[in-house]
FIPATOR-883173 format. One line per 8 residues: number of its first residue (from 0); for each residue z, x, y of C-alpha. Coordinates in steps of 0.05 Angstrom, whole numbers, plus 5000, padded with zeros to 4 digits. Each point is the difference from the previous one (the first is absolute). Layout:
N
NUM) Z X Y  ...
//
This chain:
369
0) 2187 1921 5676  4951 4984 4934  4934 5038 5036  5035 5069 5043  5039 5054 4972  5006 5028 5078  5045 4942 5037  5010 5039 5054
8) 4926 4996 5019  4995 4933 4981  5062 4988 5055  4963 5038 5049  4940 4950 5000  5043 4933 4985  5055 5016 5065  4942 4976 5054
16) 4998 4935 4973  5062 4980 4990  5030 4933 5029  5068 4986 4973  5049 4997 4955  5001 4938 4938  5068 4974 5009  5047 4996 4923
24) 4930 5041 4975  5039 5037 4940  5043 4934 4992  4944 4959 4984  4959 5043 4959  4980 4964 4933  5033 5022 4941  4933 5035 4965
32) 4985 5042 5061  5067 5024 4991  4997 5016 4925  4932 5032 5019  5028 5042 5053  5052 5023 4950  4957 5021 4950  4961 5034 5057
40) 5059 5041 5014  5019 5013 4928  4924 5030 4989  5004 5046 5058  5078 5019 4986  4970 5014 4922  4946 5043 5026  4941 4956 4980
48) 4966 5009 5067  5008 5079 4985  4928 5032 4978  4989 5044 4938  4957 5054 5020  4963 5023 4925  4990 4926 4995  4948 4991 5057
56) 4976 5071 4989  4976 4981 4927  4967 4946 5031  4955 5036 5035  4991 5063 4961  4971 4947 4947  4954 4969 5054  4972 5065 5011
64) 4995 5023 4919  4957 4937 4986  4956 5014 5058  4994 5075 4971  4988 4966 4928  4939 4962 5029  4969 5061 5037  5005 5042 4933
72) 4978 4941 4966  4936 5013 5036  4996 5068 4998  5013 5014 4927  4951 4933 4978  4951 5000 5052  4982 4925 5011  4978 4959 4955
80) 5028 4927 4994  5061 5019 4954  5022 5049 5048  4985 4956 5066  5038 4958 4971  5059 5025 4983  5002 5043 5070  4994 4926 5039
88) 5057 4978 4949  5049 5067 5020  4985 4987 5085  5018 4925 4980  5066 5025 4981  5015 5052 5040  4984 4955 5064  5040 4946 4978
96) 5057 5041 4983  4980 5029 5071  5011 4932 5029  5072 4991 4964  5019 5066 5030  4975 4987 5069  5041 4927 4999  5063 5049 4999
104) 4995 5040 5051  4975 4932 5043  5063 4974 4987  5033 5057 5025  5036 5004 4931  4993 5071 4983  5022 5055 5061  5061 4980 5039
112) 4960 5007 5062  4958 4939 5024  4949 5060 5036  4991 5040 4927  4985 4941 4965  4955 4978 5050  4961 5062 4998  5001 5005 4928
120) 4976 4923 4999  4935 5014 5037  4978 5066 4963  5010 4960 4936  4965 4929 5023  4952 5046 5034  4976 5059 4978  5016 4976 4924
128) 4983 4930 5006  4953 4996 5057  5038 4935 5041  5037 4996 5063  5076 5009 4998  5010 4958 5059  4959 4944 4972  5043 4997 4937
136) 5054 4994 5037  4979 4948 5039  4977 4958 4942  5058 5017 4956  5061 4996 5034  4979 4925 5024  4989 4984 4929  5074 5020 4984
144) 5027 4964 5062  4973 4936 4980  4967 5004 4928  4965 4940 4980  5004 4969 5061  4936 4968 5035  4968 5026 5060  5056 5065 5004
152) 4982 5030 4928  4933 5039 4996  4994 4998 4932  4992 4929 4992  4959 4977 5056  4937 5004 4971  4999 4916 4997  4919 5001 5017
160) 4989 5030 4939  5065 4985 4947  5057 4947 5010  5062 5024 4977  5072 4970 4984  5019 4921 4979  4996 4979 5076  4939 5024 5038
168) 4955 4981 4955  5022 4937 5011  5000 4991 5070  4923 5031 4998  4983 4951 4948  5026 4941 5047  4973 5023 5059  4924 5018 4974
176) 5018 5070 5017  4961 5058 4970  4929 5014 4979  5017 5024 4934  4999 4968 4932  5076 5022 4982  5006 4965 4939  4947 5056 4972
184) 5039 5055 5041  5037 5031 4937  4927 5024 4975  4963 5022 5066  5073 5043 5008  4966 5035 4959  4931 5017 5044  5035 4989 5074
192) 5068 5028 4978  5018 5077 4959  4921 5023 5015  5001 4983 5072  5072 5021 5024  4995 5072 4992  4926 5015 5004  4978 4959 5056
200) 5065 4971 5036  5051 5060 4998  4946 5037 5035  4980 4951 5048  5069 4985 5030  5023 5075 5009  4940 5020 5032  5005 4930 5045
208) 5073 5015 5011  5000 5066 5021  4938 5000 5044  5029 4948 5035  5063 5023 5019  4960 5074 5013  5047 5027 4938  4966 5067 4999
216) 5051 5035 4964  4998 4950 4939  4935 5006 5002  4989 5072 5000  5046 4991 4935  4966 4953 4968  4928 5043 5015  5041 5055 4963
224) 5005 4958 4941  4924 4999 5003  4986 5060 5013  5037 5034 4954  4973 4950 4944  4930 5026 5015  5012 5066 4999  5029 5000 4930
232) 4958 4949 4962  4933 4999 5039  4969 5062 4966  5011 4969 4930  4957 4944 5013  4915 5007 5020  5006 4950 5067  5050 4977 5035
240) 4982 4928 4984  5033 5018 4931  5061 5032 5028  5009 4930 5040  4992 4961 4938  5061 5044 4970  5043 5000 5056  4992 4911 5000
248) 5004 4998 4925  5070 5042 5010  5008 4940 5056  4981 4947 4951  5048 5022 4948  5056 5009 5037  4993 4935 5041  5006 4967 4937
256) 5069 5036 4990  5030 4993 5061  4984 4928 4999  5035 4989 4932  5063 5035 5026  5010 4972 5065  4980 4931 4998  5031 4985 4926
264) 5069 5001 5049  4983 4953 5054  4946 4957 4981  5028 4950 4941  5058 4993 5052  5024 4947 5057  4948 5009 5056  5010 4961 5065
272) 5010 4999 5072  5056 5030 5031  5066 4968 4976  5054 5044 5031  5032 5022 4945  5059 5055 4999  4966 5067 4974  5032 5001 4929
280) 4969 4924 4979  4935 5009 5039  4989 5067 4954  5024 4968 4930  4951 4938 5020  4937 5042 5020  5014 5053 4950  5002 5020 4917
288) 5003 5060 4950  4960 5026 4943  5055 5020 4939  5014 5081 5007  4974 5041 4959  4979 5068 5007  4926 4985 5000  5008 4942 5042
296) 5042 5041 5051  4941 5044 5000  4944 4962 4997  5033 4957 5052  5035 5062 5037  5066 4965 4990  4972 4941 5052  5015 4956 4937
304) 5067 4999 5028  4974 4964 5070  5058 4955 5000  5044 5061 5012  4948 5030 5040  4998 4944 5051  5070 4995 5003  5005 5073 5017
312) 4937 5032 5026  5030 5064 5021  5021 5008 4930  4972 5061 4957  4958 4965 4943  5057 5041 4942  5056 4960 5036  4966 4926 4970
320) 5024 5006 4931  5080 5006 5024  4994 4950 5062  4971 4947 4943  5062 4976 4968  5044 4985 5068  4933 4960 5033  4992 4968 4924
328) 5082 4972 5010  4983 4982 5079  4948 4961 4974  5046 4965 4940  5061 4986 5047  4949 4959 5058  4958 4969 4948  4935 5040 5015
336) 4940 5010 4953  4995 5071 4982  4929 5000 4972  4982 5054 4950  4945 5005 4968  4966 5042 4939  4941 5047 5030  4937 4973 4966
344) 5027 4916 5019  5024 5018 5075  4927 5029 5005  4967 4938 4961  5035 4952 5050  4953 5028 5056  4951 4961 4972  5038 4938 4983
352) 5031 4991 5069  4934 4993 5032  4973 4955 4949  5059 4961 5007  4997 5002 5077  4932 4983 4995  5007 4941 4966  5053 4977 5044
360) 4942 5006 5061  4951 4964 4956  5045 4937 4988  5024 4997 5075  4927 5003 5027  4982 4946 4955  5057 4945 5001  4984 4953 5048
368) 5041 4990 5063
//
């Protein structure tokens, strides 16, 4: 229900593998499922599932103006390090504003048909951003089925390099696990994490994922991206050794950004194995908010609402702001933390989690017994 917008084709793939029937199923469901289910109902009766059209458009007309600001940046300047500069500085932003726009149509959020906003998903993760649709799906919609939780959630298993979360680190600490020094992990984050993701890694794993399942139409996409990035920047620069260090400082920048904004949400929150919770706690446990604000909306593009974005995926990003309030009194009537945070402290507490989970490693390798 959370992840499709199409049931019907979801039905078509479940009805093989059905086996029976639970017997008193809606009779035993637990009361916050139920509330949940409600407000569910009451979003999609209220038209928050409904797309604004201009919204998304804007989106992506201003993707497109910032990459036009950096080619005339060029062109009017010549290059010289002000104007290098300040063109790497425009791509940053136009390709992370790129990969906002491109999470929308991935969660099939903005055309009422699942095909259009597949389509429209892999011209604007691959021709615009140069990665494979299919791959961010893959990674992505297992991180919202179980976020935070060991072994299922790609973002956090990465515990041969950081050791995230109150618990794991523990259990490596006890067990000798890891080759690591953790308790020093909250200042290499800062050579193995940001610089390394989207220069060296993101490519990496697309180019590994798609060769291996022979994804040739992702890949002649992401080539596209590539191609079309050549053409319009290579004859501004004398070699193309240059135009390679512009298109990774663009990388570099950006990594840094997307970093920030994801991570600040998940991160300084419970991580641990796989506790079978009911969707609404598992979310509220794994999950937090930057305060709204227009530039943080922006900055952000509106994914400082990720509470109400893991709660309803298939949401439009506009829709956050009026689902807020009713998840805010959920939360209130069953107790739940509903952790909100300003901007600048959700993205300092990055770097304070893994100290503090380092730390945690460091005193469990060393107590005896």
């Amino acid at each position: 229900t959370a992840m499709h917008n199409d049931k019907l084709i979801v039905e078509k793939y479940m009805k093989p593998l059905l086996c029976g029937f639970v017997e008193d199923y809606e009779e035993n469901i637990p009361p916050i499922v139920r509330d949940f289910r409600k407000l569910r109902q009451f979003a999609e009766d209220s038209g928050w599932f409904r797309a604004d059209p201009f919204f998304f458009f804007k989106y992506l007309a201003q993707c497109y103006l910032l990459e036009l600001s950096a080619l005339l940046t060029l062109w009017f300047c010549g290059v010289n390090p002000v104007s290098f500069l300040l063109a790497a500085a425009l791509m940053c932003v136009s390709q992370a504003q790129v990969g906002w726009a491109q999470h929308d149509y991935g969660h099939l959020c903005v055309f009422n048909s699942r095909r259009l906003n597949h389509v429209a998903h892999e011209f604007i993760v691959g021709h615009l951003k140069g990665a494979s649709s299919h791959w961010w799906n893959f990674r992505h919609f297992l991180h919202h089925s179980k976020p935070n939780v060991a072994g299922t959630d790609p973002d956090i298993s990465l515990p041969y390099i950081f050791l995230l979360g109150d618990k794991l680190p523990v259990e490596w600490g006890r067990k000798r696990r890891g080759f690591m020094p953790y308790n020093w992990q909250h200042g290499y984050f800062w050579l193995l994490g940001p610089p390394m993701l989207l220069p060296v890694y993101f490519h990496y794993e697309n180019l590994y994922f798609v060769l291996k399942r022979r994804d040739w139409r992702d890949l002649i996409w992401s080539l596209s991206f590539f191609v079309k990035f050549l053409y319009l920047f290579n004859h501004f620069f004398s070699s193309w050794w240059i135009t390679f260090g512009f298109y990774m400082l663009i990388r570099y920048l950006e990594s840094h950004w997307f970093v920030a904004c994801t991570q600040m949400s998940h991160l300084p929150m419970d991580i641990d194995h796989d506790q079978r919770r009911d969707w609404f706690t598992q979310q509220l446990r794994s999950t937090l908010n930057a305060e709204p604000g227009w530039f943080n909306d922006w900055f952000t593009g509106h994914l400082n609402y990720q509470i109400e974005h893991h709660l309803f995926p298939t949401m439009p990003r506009h829709s956050f702001s009026l689902a807020q309030p009713y998840v805010k009194s959920l939360c209130s009537k069953y107790s739940l933390a509903y952790t909100e945070k300003p901007l600048a402290t959700a993205m300092r507490d990055i770097i304070r989690s893994l100290q503090r989970s380092g730390s945690l490693w460091f005193e469990a390798y060393h107590t005896p017994g």
